[in-house]
N, C-alpha and C positions, 0 to 999 in steps of 0.2 A: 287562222284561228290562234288563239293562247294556247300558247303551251306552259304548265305550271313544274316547274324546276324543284326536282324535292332535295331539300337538306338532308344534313346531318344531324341530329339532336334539336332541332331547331322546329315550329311547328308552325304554318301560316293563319292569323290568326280568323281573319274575315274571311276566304275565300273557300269553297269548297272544290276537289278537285275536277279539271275538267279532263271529258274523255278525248283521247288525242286518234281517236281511232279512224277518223276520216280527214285525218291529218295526211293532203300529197305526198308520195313519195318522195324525197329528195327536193322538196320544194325552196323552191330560192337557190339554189344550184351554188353550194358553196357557205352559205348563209343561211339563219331560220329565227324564226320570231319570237320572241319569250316576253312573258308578262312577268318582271321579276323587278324588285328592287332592292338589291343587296347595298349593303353599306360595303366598303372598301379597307383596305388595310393600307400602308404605305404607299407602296406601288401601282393602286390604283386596281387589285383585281380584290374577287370575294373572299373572305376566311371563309373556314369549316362551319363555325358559330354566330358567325353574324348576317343572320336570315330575318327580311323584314317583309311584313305582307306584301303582296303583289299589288303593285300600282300600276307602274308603266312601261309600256310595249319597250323592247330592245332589241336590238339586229345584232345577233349573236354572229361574228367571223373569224376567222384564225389567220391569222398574218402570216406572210412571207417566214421561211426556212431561216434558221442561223446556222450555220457553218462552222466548223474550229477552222485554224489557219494551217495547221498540219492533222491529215484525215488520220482515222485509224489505218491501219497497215493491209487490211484489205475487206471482204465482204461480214458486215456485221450481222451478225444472230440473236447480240442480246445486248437491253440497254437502260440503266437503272441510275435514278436520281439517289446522292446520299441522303439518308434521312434530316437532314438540315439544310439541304439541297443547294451545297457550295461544291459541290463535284458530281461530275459524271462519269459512270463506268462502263465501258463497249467491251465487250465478247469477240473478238473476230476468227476467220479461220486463215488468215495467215500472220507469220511470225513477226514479234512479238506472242498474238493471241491477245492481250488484254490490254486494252487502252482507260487512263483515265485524266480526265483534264478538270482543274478548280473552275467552279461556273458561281461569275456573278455578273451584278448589272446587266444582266442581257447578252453575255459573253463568253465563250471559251478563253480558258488559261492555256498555259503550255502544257502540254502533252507529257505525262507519267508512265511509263512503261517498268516492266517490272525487272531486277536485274538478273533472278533465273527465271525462266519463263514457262508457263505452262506445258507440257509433255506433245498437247497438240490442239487444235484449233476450239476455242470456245464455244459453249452451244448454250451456254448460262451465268449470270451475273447476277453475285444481290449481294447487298450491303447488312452490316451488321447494324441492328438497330441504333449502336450507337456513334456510330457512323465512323470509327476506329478502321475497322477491318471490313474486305472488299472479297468475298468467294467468289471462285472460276471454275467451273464443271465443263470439263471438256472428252472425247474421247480418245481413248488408248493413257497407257503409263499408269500414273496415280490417281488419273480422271478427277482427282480435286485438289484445289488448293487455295490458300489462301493467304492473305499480304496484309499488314497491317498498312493503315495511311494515314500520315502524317498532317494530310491536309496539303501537301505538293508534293510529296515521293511515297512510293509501295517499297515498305518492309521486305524482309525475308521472307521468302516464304515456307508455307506450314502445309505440311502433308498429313493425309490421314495413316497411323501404321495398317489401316486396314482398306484396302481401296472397294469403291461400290462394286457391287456384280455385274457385267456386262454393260454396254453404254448406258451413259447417262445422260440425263437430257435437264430440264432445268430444275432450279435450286432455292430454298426460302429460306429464312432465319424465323425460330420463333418470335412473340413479340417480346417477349423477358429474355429474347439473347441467348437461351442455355442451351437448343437447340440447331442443329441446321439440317433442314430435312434436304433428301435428294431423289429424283425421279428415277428410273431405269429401265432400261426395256429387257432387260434377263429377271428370273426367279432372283429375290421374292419383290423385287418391283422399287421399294419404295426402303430407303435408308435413311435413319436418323440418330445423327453421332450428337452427343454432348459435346456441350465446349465450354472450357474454363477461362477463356480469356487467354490461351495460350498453346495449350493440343485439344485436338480431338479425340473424344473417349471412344470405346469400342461404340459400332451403328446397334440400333435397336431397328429391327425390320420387318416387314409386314409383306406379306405377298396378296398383291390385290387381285383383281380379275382377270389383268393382263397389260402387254408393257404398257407402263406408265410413261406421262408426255412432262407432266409440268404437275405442281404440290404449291397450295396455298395452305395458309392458318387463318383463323379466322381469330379478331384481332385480340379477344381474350384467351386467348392462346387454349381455348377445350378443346378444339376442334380441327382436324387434318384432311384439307381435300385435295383429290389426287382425279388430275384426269389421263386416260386411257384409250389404246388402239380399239379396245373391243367391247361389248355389249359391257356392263350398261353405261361407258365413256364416261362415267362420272362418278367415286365413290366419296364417300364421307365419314371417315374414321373418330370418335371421341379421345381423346389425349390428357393423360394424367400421369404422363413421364412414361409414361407404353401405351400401347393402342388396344383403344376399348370393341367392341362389336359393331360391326358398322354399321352405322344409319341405312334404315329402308329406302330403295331405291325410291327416285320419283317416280310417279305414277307415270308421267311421260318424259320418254327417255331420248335425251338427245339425240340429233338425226343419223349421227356417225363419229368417228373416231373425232375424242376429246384431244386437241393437242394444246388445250389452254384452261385454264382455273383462276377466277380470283373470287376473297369476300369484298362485298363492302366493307367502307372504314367503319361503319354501326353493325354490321353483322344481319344488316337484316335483308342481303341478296345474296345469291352466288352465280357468276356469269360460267358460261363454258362456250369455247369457242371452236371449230372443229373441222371439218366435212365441209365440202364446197358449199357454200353463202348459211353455214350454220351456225348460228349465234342464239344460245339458251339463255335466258334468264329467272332466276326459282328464287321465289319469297323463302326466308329462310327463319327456322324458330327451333332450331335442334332437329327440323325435320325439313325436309321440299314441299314448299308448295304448287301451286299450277304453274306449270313455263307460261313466260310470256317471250313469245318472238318480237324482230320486229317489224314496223309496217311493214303488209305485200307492197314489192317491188322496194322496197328499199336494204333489201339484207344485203352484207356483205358479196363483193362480187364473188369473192375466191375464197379455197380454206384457210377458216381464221387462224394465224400461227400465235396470235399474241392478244390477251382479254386486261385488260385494267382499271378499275375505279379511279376515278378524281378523291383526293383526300374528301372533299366538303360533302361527298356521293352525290352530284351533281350529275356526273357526267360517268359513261363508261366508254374506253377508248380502246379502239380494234388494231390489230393489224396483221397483215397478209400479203397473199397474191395480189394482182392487180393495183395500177397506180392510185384508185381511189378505196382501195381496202384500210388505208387509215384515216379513219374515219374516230369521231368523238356524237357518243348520241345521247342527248340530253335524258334523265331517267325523272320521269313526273313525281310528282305525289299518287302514291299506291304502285309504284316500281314497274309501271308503262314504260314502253322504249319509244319517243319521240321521234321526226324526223334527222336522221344524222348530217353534220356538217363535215366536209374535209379541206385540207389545205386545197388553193387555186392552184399549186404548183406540189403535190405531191411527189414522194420518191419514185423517180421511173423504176415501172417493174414491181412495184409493190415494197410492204417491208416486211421486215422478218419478227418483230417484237415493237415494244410502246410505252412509254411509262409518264406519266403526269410530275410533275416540281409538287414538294408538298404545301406551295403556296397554293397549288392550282393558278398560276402565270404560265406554264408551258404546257406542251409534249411533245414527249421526245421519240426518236424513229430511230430505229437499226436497221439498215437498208441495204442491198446486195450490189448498187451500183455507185460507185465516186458522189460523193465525199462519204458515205457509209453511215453517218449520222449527220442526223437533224433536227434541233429545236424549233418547234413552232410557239410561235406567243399565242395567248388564246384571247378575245375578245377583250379589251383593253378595258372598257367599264367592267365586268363580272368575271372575265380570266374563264376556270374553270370550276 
């Protein structure tokens, strides 16, 4: 059957949506079928904004793994494209601790390493929106830090004088840059230091329900979600330079411990991913709407470590346990979760995080076995 691919900002003009609910499990094994006809950008995959009525069927695939030529230095945890997506930054747990290589043409550059190096093994990576500066949250020491980047070498780096409470786990930047929120599993959960483009101010901090795993914003930066080891695995904070009263929980509350968050690039989803084969989806409007899982027998095999949106909200991309836990699944018109695709040759062992190019031409894998990352290309007519 059609599966109808929903945009970003973009609206289909003839077709109304169809329901994907008697859509097979994992049909086409590797592959799945879309009625889509995007226009293309250079490279030949979709933008965020150039969304054209549904015409004709496409065999949606993800190509073979790309590789750097020198891996990171050991088992990768976290792994993020720059926002202009000419670099890529790896978390690993052993030293160094943070890799980052210039990505073009379909390729890794030479390998960035930083010249003092994180305290101890990474557990989180994210870029400063303006793609300058590259944060590392790791545990033990200063548990953060951060390097500026040149575009081929990491800066000095930048400590906070205040280090977060007890481990920390991953990390976001606002979308105006002035923030950079951080997870943590001790009281009060969740820290967020200003930043001037040079230190970080004292944290502003919130203590959620209990330790927290991972902290998204949603992209008009109101809004601060935070996911969690313990009921109800998913909070949602309002933001106006401190945290407002938190959003009512959803009516139906994720199966188990939240260790992933992300918004859509429109704000109008929020994923969490968790608990063995547990992957939430909630319509979002300053409040949760009704989860949408996805199809029976298609959920993730193992607990999801890593949830991410494609910039165009096409697609939302998992990762985890199990070799085929990275997984990308198409998200319809009305925020349905379609049949998912995965690479033919996944990370053995599963991965540990996931992140999309913000062309939507890749995604990318932090993985626990040699080479520790991996680029996949995504369907060469639509990308992602």
């Amino acid at each position: 059957m059609a599966i109808i691919v929903k945009p970003t900002g973009g609206q289909l003009s003839d077709n109304t949506p169809t329901d994907v609910s008697s859509v097979p499990a994992n049909a086409g094994a590797g592959s799945l079928t879309s009625r889509d006809d995007h226009r293309h950008n250079g490279a030949g995959f979709a933008t965020s904004d150039e969304v054209s009525p549904i015409t004709d069927d496409i065999r949606i695939t993800i190509g073979a793994g790309i590789t750097p030529g020198v891996a990171p230095a050991g088992s990768a945890n976290a792994v993020r494209f720059s926002p202009d997506g000419t670099a890529i930054a790896v978390g690993h747990g052993t030293t160094p601790f943070l890799s980052v290589y210039p990505w073009g043409s379909g390729a890794f550059g030479t390998k960035a390493v930083p010249a003092s190096v994180p305290d101890s093994g990474a557990v989180g990576v994210e870029w400063h929106p303006d793609g300058d500066v590259v944060a590392c949250s790791y545990i033990g020491g200063d548990q953060l830090s951060l390097y500026p980047w040149d575009g081929a070498a990491l800066g000095t780096e930048i400590v906070p004088t205040s280090a977060p409470t007890g481990t920390p786990r991953r990390l976001a930047f606002s979308p105006d840059g002035a923030f950079l929120a951080i997870a943590t599993q001790t009281s009060p959960y969740v820290h967020v230091y200003p930043w001037n483009g040079a230190t970080l101010g004292t944290p502003i901090t919130q203590d959620t329900s209990g330790l927290a795993l991972d902290v998204a914003w949603s992209s008009d930066g109101a809004y601060i979600a935070v996911s969690h080891q313990v009921t109800p695995f998913v909070s949602v904070y309002p933001w106006t330079g401190s945290f407002g009263t938190k959003i009512a929980d959803p009516a139906s509350l994720p199966p188990g411990q939240g260790s992933s968050v992300a918004f859509s690039a429109d704000d109008s989803l929020i994923a969490v991913g968790g608990a063995t084969n547990a992957l939430s989806l909630y319509p979002w409007t300053g409040a949760f709407g009704t989860k949408v899982v996805p199809i029976s027998g298609d959920e993730p095999p193992a607990t999801v470590l890593g949830v991410k949106f494609s910039r165009s909200g096409s697609f939302l991309g998992t990762s985890g346990g199990g070799g085929t836990s990275l997984r990308a699944y198409p998200v319809t018109v009305g925020g349905k979760l379609a049949s998912s695709v995965s690479p033919a040759s996944p990370p053995a062992g599963g991965s540990n995080d996931c992140d999309f190019s913000p062309d939507g031409a890749y995604l990318a894998a932090a993985h626990s076995t040699t080479p520790f990352v991996s680029v996949y290309p995504g369907d060469r007519m639509i990308g992602f």
